[in-house]
VOGU-3710 file (C-alpha; in Angstrom, 3 decimals, decimal comma):
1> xxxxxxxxxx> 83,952/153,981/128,804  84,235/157,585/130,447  82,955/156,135/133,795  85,198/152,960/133,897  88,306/155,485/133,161  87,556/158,140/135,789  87,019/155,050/138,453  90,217/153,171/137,095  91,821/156,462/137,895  90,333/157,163/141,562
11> xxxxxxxxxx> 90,983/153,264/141,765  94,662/153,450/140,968  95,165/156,879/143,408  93,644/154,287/146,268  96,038/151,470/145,154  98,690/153,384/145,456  97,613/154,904/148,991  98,023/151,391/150,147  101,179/150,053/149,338  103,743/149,156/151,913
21> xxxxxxxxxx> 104,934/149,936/152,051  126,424/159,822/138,794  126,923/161,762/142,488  124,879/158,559/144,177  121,678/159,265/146,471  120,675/161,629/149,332  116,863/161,839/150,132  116,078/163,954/153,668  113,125/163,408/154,751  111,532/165,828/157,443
31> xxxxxxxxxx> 108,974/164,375/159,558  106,646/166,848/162,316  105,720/164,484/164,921  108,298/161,506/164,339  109,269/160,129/167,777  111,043/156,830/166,273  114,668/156,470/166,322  115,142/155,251/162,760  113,150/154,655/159,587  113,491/152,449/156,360
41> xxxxxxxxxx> 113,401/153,430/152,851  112,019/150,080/150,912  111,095/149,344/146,835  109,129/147,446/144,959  110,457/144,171/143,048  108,255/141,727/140,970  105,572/141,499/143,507  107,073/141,688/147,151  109,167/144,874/148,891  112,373/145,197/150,095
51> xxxxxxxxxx> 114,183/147,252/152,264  116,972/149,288/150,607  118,265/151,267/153,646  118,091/152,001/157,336  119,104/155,223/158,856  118,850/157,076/162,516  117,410/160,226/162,866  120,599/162,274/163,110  120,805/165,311/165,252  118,881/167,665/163,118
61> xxxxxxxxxx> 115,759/165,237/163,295  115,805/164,444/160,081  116,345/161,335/158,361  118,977/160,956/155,218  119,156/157,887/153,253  122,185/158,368/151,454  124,736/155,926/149,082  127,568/156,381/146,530  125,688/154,376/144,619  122,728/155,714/142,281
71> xxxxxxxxxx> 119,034/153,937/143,222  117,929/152,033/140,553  114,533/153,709/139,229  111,222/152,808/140,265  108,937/153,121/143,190  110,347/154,052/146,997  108,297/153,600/150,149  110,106/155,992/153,204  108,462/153,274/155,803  107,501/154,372/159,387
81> xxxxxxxxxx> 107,906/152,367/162,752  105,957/151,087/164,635  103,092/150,840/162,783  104,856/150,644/159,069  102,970/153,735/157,798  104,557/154,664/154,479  104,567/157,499/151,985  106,631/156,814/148,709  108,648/159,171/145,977  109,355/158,478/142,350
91> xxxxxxxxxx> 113,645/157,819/141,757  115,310/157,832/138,182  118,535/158,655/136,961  117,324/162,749/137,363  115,672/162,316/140,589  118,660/160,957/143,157  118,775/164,011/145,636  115,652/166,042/147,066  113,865/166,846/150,235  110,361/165,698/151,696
101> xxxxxxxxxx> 108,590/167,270/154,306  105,907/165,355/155,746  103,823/164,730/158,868  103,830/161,405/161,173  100,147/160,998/161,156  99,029/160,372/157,949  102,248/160,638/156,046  101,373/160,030/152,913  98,608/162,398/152,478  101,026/165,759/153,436
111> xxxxxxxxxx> 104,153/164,998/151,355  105,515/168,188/150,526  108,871/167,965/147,935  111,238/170,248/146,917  114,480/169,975/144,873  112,397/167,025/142,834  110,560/168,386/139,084  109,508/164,813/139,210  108,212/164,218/142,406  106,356/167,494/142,324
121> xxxxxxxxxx> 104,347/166,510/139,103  103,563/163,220/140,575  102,453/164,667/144,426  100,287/167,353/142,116  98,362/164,823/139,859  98,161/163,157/143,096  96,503/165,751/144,810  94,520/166,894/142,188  92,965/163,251/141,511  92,211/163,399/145,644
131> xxxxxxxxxx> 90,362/166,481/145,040  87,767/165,321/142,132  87,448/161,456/144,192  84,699/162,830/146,851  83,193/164,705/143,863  82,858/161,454/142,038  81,665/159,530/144,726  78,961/162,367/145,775  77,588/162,244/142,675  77,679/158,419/142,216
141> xxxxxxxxxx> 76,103/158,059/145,453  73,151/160,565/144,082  72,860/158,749/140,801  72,197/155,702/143,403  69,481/157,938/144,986  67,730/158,783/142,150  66,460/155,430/140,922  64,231/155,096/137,948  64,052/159,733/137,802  65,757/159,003/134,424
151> xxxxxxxxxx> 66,085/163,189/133,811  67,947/163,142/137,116  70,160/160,741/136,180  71,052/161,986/133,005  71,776/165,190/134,488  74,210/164,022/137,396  75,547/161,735/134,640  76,693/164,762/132,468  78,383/166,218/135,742  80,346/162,903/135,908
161> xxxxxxxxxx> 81,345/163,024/132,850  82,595/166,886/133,110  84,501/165,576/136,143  85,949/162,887/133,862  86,495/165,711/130,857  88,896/167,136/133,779  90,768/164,546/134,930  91,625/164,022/130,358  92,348/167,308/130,467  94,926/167,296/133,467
171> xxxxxxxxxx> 96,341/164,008/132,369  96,944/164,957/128,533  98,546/168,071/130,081  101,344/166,331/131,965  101,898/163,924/128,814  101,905/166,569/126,213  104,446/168,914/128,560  106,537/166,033/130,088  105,986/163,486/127,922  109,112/161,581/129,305
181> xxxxxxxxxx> 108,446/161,819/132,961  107,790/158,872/135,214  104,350/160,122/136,268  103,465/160,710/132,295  104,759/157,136/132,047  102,453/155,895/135,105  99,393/158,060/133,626  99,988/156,014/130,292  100,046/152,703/131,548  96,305/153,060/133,355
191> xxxxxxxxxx> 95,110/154,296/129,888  92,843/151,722/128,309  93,263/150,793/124,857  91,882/151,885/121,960  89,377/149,102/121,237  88,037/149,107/117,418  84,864/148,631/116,269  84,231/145,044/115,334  81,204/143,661/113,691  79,994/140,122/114,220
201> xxxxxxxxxx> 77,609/137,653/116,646  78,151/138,706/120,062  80,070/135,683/120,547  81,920/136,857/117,572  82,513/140,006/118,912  83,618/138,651/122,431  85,946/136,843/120,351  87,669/139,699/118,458  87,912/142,130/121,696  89,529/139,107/123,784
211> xxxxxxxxxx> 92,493/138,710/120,514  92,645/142,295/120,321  93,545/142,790/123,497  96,377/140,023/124,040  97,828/141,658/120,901  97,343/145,129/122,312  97,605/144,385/126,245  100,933/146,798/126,546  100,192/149,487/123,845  100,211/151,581/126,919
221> xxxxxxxxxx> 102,650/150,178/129,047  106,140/150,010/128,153  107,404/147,033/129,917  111,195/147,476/128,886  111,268/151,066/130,301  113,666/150,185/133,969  111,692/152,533/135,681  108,785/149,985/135,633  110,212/146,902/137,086  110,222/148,405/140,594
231> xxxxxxxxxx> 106,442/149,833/140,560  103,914/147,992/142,147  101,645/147,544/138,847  104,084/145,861/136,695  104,503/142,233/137,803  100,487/142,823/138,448  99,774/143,275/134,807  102,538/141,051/133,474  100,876/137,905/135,750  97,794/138,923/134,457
241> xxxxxxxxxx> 98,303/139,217/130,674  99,805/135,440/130,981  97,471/134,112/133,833  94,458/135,285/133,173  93,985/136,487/129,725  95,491/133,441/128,074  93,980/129,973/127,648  95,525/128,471/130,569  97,211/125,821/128,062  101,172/125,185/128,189
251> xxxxxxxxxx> 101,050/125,735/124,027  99,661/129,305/124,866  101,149/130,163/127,999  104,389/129,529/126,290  103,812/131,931/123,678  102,724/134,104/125,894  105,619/134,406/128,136  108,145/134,810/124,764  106,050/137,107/123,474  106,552/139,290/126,697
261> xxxxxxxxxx> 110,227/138,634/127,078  110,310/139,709/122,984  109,397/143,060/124,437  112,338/143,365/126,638  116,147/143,926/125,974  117,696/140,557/126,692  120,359/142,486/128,593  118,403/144,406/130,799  117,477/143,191/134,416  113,646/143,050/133,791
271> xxxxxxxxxx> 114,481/140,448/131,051  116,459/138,336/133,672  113,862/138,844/136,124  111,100/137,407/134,385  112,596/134,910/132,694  114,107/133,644/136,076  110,575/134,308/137,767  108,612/132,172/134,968  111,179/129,077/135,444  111,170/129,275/138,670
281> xxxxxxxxxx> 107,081/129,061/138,118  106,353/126,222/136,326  109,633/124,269/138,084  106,853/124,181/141,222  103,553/124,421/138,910  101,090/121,911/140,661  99,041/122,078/137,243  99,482/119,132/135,301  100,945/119,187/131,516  102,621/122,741/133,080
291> xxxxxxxxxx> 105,837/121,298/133,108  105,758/121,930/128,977  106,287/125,346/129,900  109,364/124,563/131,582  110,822/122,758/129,006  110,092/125,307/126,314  111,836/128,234/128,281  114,776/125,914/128,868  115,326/124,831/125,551  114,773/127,904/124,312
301> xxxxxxxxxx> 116,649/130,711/126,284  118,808/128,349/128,614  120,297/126,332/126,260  120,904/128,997/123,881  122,804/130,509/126,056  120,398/133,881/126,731  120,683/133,821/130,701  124,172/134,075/130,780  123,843/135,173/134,584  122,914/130,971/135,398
311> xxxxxxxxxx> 126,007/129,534/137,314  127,359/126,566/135,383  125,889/124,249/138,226  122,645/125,560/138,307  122,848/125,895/134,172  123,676/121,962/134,278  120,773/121,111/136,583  117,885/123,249/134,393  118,937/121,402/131,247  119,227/117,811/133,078
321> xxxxxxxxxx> 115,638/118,510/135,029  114,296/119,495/130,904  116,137/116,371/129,752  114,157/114,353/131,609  110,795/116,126/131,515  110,352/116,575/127,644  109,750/112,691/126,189  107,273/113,018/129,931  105,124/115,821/128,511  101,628/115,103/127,935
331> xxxxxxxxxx> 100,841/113,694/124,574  104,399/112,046/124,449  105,133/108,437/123,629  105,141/107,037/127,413  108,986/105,701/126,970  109,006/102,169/127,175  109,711/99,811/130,886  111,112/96,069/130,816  110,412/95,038/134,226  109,813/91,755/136,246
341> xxxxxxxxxx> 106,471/89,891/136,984  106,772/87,608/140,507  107,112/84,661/138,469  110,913/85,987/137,369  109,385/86,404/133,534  109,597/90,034/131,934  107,404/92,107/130,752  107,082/95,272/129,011  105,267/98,448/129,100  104,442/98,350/125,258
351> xxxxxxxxxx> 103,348/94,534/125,477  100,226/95,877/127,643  97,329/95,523/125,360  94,744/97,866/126,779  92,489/100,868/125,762  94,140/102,620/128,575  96,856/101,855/130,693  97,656/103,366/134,367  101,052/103,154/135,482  101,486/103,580/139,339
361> xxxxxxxxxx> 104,434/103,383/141,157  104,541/102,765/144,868  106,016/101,188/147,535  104,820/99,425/150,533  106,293/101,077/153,235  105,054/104,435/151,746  102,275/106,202/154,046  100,640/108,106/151,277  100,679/104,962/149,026  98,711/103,093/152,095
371> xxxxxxxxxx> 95,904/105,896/151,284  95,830/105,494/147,569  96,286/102,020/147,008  92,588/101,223/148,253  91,673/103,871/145,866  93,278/102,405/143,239  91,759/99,229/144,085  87,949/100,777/144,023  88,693/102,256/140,479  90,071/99,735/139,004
381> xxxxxxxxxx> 86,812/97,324/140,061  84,889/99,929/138,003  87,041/100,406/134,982  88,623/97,513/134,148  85,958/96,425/132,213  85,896/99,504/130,245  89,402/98,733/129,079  92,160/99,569/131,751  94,539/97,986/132,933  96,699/98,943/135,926
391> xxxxxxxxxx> 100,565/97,931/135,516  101,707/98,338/138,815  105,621/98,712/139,507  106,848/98,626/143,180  110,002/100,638/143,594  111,888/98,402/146,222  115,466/96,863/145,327  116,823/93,607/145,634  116,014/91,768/149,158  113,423/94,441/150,025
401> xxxxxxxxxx> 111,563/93,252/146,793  109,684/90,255/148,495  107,559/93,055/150,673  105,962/94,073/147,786  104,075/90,504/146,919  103,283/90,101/150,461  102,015/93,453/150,379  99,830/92,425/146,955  98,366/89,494/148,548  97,340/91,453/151,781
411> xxxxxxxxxx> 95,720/93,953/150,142  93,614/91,741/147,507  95,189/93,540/144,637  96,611/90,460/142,542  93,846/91,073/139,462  96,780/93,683/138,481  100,374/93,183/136,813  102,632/93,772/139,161  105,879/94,334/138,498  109,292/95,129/140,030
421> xxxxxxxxxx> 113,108/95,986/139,053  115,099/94,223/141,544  118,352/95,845/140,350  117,046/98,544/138,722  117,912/98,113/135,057  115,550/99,941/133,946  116,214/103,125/135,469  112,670/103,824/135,894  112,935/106,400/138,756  115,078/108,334/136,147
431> xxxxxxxxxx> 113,139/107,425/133,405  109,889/108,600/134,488  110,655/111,348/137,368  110,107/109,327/140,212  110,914/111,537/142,954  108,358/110,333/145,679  105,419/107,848/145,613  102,933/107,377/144,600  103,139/108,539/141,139  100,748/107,902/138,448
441> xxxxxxxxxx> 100,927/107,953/134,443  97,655/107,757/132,642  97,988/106,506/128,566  96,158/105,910/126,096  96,134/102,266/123,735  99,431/103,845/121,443  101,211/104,491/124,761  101,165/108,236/124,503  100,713/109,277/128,165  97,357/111,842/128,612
451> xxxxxxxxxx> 98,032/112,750/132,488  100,149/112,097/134,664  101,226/112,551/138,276  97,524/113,255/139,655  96,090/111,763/142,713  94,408/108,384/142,861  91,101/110,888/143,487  91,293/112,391/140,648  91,154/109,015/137,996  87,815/108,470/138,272
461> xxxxxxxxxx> 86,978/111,968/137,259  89,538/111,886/134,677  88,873/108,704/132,995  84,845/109,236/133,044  85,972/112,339/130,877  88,493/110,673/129,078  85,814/107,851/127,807  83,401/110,783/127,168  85,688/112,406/124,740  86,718/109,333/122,938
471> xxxxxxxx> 82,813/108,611/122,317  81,745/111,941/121,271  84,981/111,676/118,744  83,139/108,210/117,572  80,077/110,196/116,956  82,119/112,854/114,606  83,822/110,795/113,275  82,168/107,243/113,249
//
């Protein structure tokens, strides 16, 4: 655990070496060697930059970004033309007016600051981390060189560890003495947690850690602190707790997301940028059965009126978009079509009597429905005797409606039931989200739909699994 810490720490000081880039503001910033006429002073937001402020070198040769406004806290890259070199400084509510002194060529690694307690703790536990990384690295490179010389190798690991004993030492310093400084804040967040010791089969034990950890992901990180929404680690760990350490299942991502958005003051601005950045996510998700998550973070903070920053338009449109989604999520009762066969006679969806059902829409005149229509036609030669059916609806009105059985008798596709809504009485397009062809819906013999809008690719695939399941369910259950 010591040597993952100490390189988490030397890997953080590198992470940071690469980033682009009351009384209100004033920063000067001296640079030796600056021949550019103006320079940009830029933050971090989610996970992207932004320029705050441009400003000429004035006649002194120094450059003052100023404002009447404070800065909101966070990160700040000074950012250096041509070439975008960058050093950054720490801003809160204490931290609005100092001085940097730095040099053109590599600016970030001679930042000098006065006038700044906080910047002056952070530039020191920066330099002192730059000070112990070749030490580290010299003797990880001779632990390399000493092989299988196990007496070697505990010996240069005992020096690592010292090295490691330091870095504690410093870091414990600056949270016991400024315990509500930024940079005590930032030291805090890269701390790992304090994992317990759990007993159990190693795949119980893999188990326990992986819980533990979603409980205890931000013990050390204090996501509702405002300082932390403009650093460049926050939206990192954020996407990660709900990306990558939860099953990727809408169910779980859902909880996931409200149980990060519990954490944070529904007032604040990190609360409306997550929630905002989370709709916005699974609005576009290409996932399928993601669109759940949508639906559960409008229903349950947009229509409760907890983003009261939505314009009534935009409001209207989230609620209408989850109106029409939710009886469309996966494991829903499909909702039911009356349509038209060729002969004039109707049909419905429900009336179907298959093991599975595949509903495609399309249209003949529709150049992506050209390439999956074959493909259709391939997989339903090898499944329909494995019970599915294809019910088929072409989306064309009235006197374009005729296309669509000259189309069917081209192509060799009348095994099928085809369908069509010459005046659209069904409201299918509404119905069942049909923004664009081709779209397919994959359900089950009670109707309740078990994918949906995939490629025509991808049902082979699915249904081979699909089948698999159901049989392996037989066996458990005969």
């Amino acid at each position: 655990m010591k040597r993952r810490f100490i390189l988490f720490v030397f890997a953080a000081l590198i992470s940071l070496s690469n980033l682009f880039a009351s009384e209100g503001y004033e920063i000067t910033v001296k640079i030796d060697g600056f021949t550019q006429k103006e320079a940009y002073l830029a933050y971090h937001y989610g996970d992207k930059q932004y320029i705050k402020d441009t400003v000429q070198v004035n006649e002194a040769g120094n450059l003052v970004f100023s404002g009447e406004g404070e800065l909101e806290p966070g990160f700040y890259l000074v950012v250096l033309p041509p070439n975008n070199d960058f050093f950054q400084v720490l801003v809160d509510q204490n931290n609005q007016q100092f001085t940097v002194k730095t040099t053109a060529v590599n600016p970030a690694q001679n930042v000098e600051i006065s006038g700044s307690e906080e910047n002056e703790l952070f530039y020191g536990y920066l330099a002192f981390l730059a000070e112990k990384r070749p030490m580290v690295e010299k003797i990880q490179a001779d632990i390399q060189a000493a092989g299988s010389d196990q007496a070697k190798v505990q010996s240069l690991q005992g020096k690592l560890d010292a090295l490691n004993d330091e870095v504690v030492t410093f870091q414990n310093n600056i949270l016991e003495k400024h315990s509500n400084s930024f940079t005590a804040a930032i030291i805090r967040s890269g701390q790992p947690l304090d994992m317990p010791e759990f007993k159990g089969s190693d795949e119980e034990l893999q188990m326990k850690k992986w819980n533990y950890t979603k409980q205890h992901y931000f013990d050390n990180l204090d996501i509702a602190d405002p300082r932390m929404l403009r650093t460049p680690f926050l939206f990192q760990r954020i996407d990660y707790f709900v990306n990558k350490l939860q099953m990727q299942h809408p169910d779980s991502l859902a909880k996931a997301i409200d149980f990060v958005l519990e954490k944070l003051d529904p007032e604040s601005e990190t609360f409306k940028y997550y929630l905002i950045h989370f709709l916005n996510s699974f609005a576009t998700s290409k996932v399928v059965g993601m669109d759940a998550v949508y639906v559960h973070l409008a229903d349950k903070y947009y229509a409760k009126g907890k983003a009261p920053w939505t314009e009534e338009e935009q409001l209207k449109k989230i609620l209408e978009n989850a109106n029409t989604l939710r009886p469309l999520l996966i494991g829903k009762k499909a909702p039911d079509l009356k349509l038209q066969k060729q002969d004039g006679s109707s049909v419905d969806l429900y009336g179907v009597d298959s093991e599975y059902t595949i509903l495609y829409f399309w249209r003949y005149d529709c150049g992506h429905c050209k390439k999956s229509t074959p493909v259709m036609k391939e997989f339903y030669d090898k499944f329909k005797d494995k019970g599915v059916k294809i019910m088929a609806v072409c989306v064309k009105f009235t006197d374009e409606v005729p296309g669509c059985w000259d189309y069917i008798e081209e192509n060799e596709i009348t095994d099928w039931l085809h369908t069509v809504d010459p005046y659209n009485r069904s409201r299918f397009s509404k119905v069942y989200d049909v923004k664009s062809t081709p779209q397919i819906y994959v359900l089950d013999r009670n109707k309740e739909i078990i994918s949906k809008k995939i490629d025509a690719e991808q049902l082979e695939e699915l249904m081979n699994h699909i089948i698999e399941q159901k049989e392996k369910e037989k066996e458990i259950n005969p």
